[in-house]
C-alpha positions in Angstrom: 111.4 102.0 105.0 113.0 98.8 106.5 110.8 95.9 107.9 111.9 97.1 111.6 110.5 100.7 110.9 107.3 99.3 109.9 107.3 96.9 112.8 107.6 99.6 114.5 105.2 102.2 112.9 102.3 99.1 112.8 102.4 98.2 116.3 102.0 101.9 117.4 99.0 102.1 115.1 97.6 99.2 117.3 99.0 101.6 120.6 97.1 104.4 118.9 93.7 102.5 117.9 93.6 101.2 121.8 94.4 105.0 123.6 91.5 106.4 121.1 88.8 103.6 122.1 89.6 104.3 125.5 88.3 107.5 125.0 85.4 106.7 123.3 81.6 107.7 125.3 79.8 104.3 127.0 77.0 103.1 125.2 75.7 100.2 123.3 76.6 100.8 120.0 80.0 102.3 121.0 80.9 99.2 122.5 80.1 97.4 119.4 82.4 100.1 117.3 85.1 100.0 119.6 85.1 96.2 119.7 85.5 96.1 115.7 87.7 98.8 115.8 90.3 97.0 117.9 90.1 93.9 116.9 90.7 95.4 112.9 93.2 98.3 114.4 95.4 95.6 116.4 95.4 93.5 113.6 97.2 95.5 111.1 100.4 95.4 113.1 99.8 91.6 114.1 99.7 90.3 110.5 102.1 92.0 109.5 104.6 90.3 111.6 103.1 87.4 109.5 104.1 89.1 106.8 107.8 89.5 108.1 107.6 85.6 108.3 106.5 85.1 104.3 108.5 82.2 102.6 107.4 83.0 99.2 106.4 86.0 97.2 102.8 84.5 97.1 102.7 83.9 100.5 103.7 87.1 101.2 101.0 88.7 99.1 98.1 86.7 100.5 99.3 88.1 104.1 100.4 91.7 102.4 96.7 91.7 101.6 95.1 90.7 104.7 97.2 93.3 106.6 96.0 96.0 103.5 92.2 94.9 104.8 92.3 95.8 108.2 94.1 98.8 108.0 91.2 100.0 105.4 88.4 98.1 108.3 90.4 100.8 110.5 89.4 103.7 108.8 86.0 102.8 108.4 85.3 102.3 111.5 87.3 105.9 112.6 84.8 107.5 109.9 82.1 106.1 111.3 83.4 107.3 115.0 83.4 111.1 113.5 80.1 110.6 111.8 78.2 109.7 115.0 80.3 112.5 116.7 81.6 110.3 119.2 85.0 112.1 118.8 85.9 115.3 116.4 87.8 114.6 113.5 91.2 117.2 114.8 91.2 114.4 117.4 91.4 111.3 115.1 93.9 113.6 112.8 96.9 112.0 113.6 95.3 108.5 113.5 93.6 109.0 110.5 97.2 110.1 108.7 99.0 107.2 110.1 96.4 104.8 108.9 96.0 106.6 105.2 100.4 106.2 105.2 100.4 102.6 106.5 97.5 101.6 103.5 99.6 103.7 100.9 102.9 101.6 102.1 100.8 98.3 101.9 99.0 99.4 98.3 102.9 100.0 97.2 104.6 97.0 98.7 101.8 94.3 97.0 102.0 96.5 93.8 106.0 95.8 93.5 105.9 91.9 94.6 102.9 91.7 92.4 104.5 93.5 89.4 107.5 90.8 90.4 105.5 87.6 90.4 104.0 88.6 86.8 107.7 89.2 85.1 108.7 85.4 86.9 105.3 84.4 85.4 106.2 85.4 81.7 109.6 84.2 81.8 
């Protein structure tokens, strides 16, 4: 997958994450869930534009892994959304599958430039 796709694919996560809290029930603590889930559901495809901008390997891993940690905040907070029954999970399916894709990309992506910095390291 190129840098452009996932551009792509992370921003319309954040499109997604937006449309579902939209159609989320008023109340209290729905506010305060859709709040979170916004602000950790936007941010996955913000940072990784940071990521895109990584001068180092390093750098790119201590972004890599801030992008990793609100996509996972994400899913919490859409398991949480079907555990009140605020939405049903066949609704949040396609949500749900992007997220669980995007995490495995960003789980595989730090695992190679990890697995790169450590053979630099024992050379």
């Amino acid at each position: 997958m190129t840098t452009d796709e996932l551009k792509f694919r992370t921003k319309n996560f954040s499109v997604m994450v937006i449309d579902l809290v939209e159609r989320l029930p008023n109340s209290i603590s729905v506010r305060v869930i859709a709040n979170q889930i916004v602000k950790s559901g936007t941010s996955v495809g913000a940072n990784y534009r940071a990521v895109c901008r990584a001068r180092s390997d390093k750098e790119f891993v201590s972004k890599m892994n801030i992008v990793l940690e609100e996509a996972d905040e994400t899913l919490f907070w859409i398991e949480i959304i079907i555990a009140k029954q605020w939405m049903t999970k066949p609704e949040l399916e396609i949500i749900w599958k992007e997220g669980n894709e995007l995490t495995a990309i960003f789980v595989s992506s730090l695992k190679t430039v990890n697995d790169r910095i450590k053979k630099v390291n024992k050379s």
